[in-house]
C-alpha positions in Angstrom: 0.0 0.0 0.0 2.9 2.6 1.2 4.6 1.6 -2.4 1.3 2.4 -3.8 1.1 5.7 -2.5 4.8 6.9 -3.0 4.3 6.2 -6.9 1.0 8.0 -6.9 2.8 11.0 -5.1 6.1 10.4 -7.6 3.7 10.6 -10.9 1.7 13.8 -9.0 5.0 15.3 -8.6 6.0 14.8 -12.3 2.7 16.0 -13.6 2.6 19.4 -11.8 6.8 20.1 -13.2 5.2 20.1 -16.6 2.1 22.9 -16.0 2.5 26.0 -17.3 4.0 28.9 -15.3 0.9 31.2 -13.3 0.9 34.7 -14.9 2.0 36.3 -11.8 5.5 34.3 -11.9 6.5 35.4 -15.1 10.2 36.2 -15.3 11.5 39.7 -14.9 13.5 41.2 -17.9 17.4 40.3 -17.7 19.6 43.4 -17.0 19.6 45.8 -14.7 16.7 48.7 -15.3 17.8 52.0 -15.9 16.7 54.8 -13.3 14.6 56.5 -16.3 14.1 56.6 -19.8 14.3 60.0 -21.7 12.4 60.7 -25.2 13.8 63.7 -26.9 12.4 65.9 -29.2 14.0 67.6 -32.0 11.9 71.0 -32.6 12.0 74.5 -33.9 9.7 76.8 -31.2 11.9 79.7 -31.2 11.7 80.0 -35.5 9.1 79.6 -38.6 6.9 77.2 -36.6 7.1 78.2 -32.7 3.6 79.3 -32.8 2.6 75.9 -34.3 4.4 73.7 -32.2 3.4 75.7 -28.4 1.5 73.1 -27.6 3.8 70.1 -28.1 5.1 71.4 -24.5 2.0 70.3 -22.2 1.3 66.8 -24.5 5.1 66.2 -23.6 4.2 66.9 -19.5 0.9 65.5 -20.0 1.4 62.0 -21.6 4.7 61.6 -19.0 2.3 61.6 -16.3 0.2 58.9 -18.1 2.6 56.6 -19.1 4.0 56.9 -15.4 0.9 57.0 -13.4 -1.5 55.2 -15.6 0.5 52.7 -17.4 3.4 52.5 -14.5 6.0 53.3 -16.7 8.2 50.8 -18.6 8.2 48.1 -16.2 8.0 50.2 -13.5 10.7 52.6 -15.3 9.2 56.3 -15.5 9.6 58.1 -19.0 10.8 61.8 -19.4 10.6 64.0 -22.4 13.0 66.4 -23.5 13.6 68.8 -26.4 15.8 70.5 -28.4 15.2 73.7 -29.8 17.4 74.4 -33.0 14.9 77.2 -34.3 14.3 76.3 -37.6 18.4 76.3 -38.7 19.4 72.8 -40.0 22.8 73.3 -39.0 21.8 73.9 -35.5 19.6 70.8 -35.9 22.4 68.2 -37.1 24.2 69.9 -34.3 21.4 68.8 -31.9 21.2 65.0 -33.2 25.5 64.9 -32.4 24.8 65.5 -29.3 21.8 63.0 -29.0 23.8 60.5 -30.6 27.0 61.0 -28.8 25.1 60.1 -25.2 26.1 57.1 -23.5 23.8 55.1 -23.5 22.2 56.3 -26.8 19.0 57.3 -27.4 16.4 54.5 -27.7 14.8 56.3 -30.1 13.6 59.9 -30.6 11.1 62.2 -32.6 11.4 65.7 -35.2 9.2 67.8 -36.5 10.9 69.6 -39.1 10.7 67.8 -43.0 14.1 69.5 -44.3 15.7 68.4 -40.9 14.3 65.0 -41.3 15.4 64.3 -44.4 18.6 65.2 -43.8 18.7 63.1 -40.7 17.5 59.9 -43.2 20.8 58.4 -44.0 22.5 59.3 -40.2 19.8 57.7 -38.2 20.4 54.3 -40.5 24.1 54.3 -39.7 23.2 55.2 -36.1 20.7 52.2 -36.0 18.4 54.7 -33.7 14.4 54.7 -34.8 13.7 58.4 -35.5 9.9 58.7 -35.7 9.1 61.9 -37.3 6.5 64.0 -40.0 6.4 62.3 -42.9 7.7 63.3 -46.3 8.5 60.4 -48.1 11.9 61.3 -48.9 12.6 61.4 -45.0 11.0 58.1 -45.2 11.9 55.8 -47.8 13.5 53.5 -49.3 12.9 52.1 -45.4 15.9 52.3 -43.0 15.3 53.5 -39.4 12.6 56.3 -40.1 9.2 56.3 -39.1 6.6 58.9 -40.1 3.7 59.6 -37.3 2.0 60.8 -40.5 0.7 59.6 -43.5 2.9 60.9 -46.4 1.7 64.3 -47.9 1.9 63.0 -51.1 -0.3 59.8 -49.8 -2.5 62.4 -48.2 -3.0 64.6 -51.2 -3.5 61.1 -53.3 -6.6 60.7 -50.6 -7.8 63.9 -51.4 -8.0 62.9 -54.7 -10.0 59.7 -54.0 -12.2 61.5 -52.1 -12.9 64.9 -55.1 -14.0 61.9 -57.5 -16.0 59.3 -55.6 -18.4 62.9 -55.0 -17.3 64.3 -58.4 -21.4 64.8 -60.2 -20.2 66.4 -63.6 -19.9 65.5 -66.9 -16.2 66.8 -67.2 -13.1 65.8 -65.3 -12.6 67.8 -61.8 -9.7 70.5 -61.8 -7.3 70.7 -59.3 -4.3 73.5 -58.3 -2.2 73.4 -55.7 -0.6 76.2 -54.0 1.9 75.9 -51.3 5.2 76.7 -49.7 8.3 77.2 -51.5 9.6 74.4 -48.6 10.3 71.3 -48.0 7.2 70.3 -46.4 5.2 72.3 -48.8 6.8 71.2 -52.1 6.1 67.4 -50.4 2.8 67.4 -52.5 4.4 68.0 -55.5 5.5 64.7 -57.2 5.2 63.0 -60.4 3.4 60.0 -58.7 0.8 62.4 -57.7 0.5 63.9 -61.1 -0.1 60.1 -62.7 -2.3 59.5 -59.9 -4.6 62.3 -60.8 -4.6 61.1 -64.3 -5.2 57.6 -63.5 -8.7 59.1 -61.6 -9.1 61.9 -64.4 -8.3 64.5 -62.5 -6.4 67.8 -64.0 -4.0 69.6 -62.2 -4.2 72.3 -63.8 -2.1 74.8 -61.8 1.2 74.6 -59.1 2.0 77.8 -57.5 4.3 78.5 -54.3 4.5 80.9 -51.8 7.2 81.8 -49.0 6.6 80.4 -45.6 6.1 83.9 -44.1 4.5 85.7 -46.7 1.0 87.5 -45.7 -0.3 87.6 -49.1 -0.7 85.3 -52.5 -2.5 87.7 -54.7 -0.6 87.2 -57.1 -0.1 83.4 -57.6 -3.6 82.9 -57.2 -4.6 85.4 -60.0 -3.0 82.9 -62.1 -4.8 80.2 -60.4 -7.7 82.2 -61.2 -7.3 82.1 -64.4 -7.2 78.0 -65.1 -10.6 77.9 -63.5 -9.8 75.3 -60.6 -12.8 73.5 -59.1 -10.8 73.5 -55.7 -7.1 74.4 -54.6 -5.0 71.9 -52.3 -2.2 73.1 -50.2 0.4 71.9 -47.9 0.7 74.5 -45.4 -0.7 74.9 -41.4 -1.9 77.3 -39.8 -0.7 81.1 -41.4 -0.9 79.2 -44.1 -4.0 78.4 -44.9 -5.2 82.0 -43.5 -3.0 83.4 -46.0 -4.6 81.8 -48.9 -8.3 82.3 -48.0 -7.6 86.4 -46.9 -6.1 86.9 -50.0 -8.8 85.1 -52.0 -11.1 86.8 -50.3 -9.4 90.4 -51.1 -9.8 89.2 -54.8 -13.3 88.6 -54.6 -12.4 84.7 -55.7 -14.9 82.4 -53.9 -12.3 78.7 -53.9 -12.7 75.3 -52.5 -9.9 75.1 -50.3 -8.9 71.4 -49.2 -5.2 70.2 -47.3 -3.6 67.8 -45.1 -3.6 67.2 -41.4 -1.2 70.9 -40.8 -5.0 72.7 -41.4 -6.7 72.8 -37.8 -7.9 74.7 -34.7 -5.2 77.2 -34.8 -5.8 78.3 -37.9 -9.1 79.4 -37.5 -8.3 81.1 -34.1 -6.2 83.4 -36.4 -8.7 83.4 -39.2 -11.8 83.1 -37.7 -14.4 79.8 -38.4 -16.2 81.7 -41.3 -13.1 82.2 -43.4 -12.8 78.4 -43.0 -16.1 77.3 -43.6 -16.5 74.1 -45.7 -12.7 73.5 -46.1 -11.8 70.0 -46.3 -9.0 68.5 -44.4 -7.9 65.1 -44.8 -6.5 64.0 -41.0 -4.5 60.8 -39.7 -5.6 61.5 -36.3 -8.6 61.3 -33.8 -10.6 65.2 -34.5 -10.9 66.8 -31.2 -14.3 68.1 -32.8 -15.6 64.4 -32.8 -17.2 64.6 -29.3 -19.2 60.9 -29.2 -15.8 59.0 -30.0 -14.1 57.6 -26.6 -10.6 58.0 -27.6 -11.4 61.9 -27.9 -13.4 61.9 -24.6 -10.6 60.2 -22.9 -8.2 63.0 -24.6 -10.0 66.1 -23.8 -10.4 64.9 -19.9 -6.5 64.8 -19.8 -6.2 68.4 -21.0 -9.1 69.4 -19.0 -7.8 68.1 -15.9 -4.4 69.4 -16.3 -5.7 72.4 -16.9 -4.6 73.1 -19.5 -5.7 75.7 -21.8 -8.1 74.8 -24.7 -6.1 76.0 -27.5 -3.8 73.4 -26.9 -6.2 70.9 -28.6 -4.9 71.4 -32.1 -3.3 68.6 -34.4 0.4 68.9 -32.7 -0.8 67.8 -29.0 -2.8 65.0 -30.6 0.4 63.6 -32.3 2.8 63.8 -29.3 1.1 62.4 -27.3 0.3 59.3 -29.7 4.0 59.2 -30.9 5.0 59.0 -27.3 2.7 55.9 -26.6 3.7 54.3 -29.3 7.3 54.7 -28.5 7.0 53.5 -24.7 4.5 50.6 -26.4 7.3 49.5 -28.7 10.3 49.8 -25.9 8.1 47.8 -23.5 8.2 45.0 -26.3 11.5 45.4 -26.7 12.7 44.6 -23.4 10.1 42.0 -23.0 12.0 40.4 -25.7 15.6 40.6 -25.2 15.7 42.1 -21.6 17.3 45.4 -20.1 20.6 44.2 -21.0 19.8 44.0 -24.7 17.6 47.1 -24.8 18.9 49.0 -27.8 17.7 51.2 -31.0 17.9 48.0 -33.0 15.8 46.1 -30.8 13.1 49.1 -30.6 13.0 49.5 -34.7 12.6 45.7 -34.8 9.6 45.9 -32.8 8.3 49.0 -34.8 8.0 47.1 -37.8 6.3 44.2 -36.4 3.7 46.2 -34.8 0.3 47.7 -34.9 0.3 50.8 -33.0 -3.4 52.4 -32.4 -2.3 54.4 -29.1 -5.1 55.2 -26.8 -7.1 53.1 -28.9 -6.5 55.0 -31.9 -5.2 58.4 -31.7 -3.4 57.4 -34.9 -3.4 53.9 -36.7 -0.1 52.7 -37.1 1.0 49.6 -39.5 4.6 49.6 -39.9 6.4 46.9 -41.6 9.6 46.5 -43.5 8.6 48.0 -46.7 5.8 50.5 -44.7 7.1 53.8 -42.7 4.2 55.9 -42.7 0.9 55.7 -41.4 -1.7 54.8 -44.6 -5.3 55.6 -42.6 -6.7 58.5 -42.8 -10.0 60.3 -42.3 -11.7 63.1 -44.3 -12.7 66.0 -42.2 -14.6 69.0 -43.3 -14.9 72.2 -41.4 -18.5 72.6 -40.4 -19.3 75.9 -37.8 -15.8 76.4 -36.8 -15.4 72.1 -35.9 -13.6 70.1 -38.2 -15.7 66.7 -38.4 -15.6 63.8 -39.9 -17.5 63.0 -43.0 -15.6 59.5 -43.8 -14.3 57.0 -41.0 -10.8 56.1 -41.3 -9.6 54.3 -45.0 -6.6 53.7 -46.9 -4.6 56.6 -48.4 -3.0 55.2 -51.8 0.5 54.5 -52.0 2.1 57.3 -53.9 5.6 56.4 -53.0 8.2 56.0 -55.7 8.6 52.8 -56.7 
């Protein structure tokens, strides 16, 4: 009988060495955590775009305290984000990036604002093998290396614009289309021969391509000429003095235009503007609207700002993205040293789990889908502004690729 039992408790024994580990036991990274983790920013808010990018400041403060008090950090390791003003000058900018790049330990990864800095920073980054996410031209972007856009591509984004124009197009002729934007990089982004074919493959004319300077007041002139190729509607790739510029002076012309532009056209335009000189624009976005009230991802959004107090001109398209860039990056670092541990925890084992990710922060700030050959985000919404709110009037879709092949 006692033999009986002692095989019965031998065979338990065996049995219970072979059950899966509880949940609570799992094993801790390998390494020893670092004390914090800082996420810098490279930014110009002392030049051309300080008035655009004020409120990246409080998303920076206020999605720190949720990834450390919400989501408890990185493993218990608190975040901190940093920036770097270089004002615009992309010699003051590469100067930045030394410096970032030159810290022991280097950065894990880290974000920019600026297209003509980004593209620079394309080929550096690679050799550096540190993920750079960043706005989204796609020559900052591809062929893929170690950039990732937090945008969809303008040129993807004007190519959705398009989509959109003919799927409501109701006459008998083809639609015309001019574009009129900043003699810069960011604003010349639009302008490529794969969005030329693309408007020909829909039958769509582009009839007209006109720049301005990034702080003129005033495009009388250019759109004169506009004028005079009889556009059904006018796309541009500026943001906020931008877009005011445009409408004023088509409005000191007495030329009534359909105005339509990517994700830089939002809430801080029209504060300078006014809602009735935007009425009707059409503005194709990549994130959440802060307008669309009954979605929970907004909800949960403006309750951050409203109980940081913070005040409500910071809900504009630059909060929105900091904060979802910085989720994803603390989504993608927390895979990362869930995989290879503190002590493998580098930028190559970050960019590895970037483009092996889906990345809808917060539920879906932005939609992120990155893969090797994919380094921009390719979902976006059209928006329309409607009484001074910029709302929705299609759910989120696929932007066409308009990449060079």
């Amino acid at each position: 009988m006692k033999g009986k039992i002692a095989l019965s408790l031998l065979v338990l024994i065996l049995c219970l060495s072979f059950l899966p580990v509880a949940c609570g036991d799992e094993e801790e990274p390998t390494g020893e955590p670092p004390e914090s983790i800082t996420l810098w920013t490279l930014a110009d808010m002392s030049g051309p775009y300080a008035t655009v990018m004020a409120p990246m400041v409080p998303a920076l403060a206020d999605v720190d305290e949720y990834v450390n008090t919400v989501l408890g950090g990185i493993n218990g390791v608190p975040i901190e984000s940093k920036v770097k003003d270089f004002g615009g000058d992309i010699a003051i900018g590469l100067s930045a990036y030394e410096e970032l790049r030159a810290m022991s330990p280097k950065p894990l990864t880290f974000f920019g604002w600026v297209t003509d800095l980004n593209e620079v920073l394309k080929e550096r980054v690679a050799e550096d093998e540190i993920p750079y996410i960043c706005t989204a031209s796609d020559l900052a972007l591809y062929p893929p290396a170690y950039s990732f856009g937090f945008h969809a591509t303008y040129i993807d984004t004007f190519g959705a614009f398009l989509d959109w124009l003919v799927e409501n197009w109701t006459e008998d002729r083809p639609p015309k289309v001019a574009i009129l934007t900043w003699d810069t990089a960011y604003g010349r982004a639009v302008i490529r021969d794969e969005g030329e074919a693309y408007a020909q493959e829909l039958g769509v004319e582009i009839v007209a391509t006109e720049l301005f300077g990034i702080q003129e007041l005033e495009c009388t002139t250019q759109l004169t000429r506009i004028r005079a190729e009889e556009p059904d509607w006018i796309y541009t790739n500026t943001l906020v003095t931008g877009p005011v510029t445009i409408l004023k002076s088509a409005q000191d012309l007495g030329y009534d235009i359909n105005l339509a532009g990517g994700y830089g056209i939002g809430w801080m335009d029209m504060g300078i503007g006014g809602a009735d000189l935007f009425e009707g624009v059409v503005v194709i976005k990549d994130t959440v609207s802060w307008d669309d009230v009954s979605n929970p991802i907004v909800q949960e959004l403006r309750g951050i700002v409203e109980e940081n107090e913070r005040d409500p001109s910071v809900m504009d398209n630059v909060y929105a993205s900091a904060f979802a860039y910085t989720l994803m990056a603390v989504e993608a670092i927390q895979a990362a040293v869930d995989e290879v541990g503190w002590d493998g925890l580098d930028g190559e084992a970050v960019h590895d789990q970037l483009i092996k990710g889906e990345y809808t922060p917060m539920g879906g700030i932005i939609q992120a889908n990155y893969t090797e050959d994919i380094r921009s985000l390719t979902k976006v919404s059209v928006c329309q502004i409607q009484d001074g709110k910029i709302m929705p009037i299609t759910p989120f879709r696929q932007a066409p690729d308009l990449k060079e092949k």
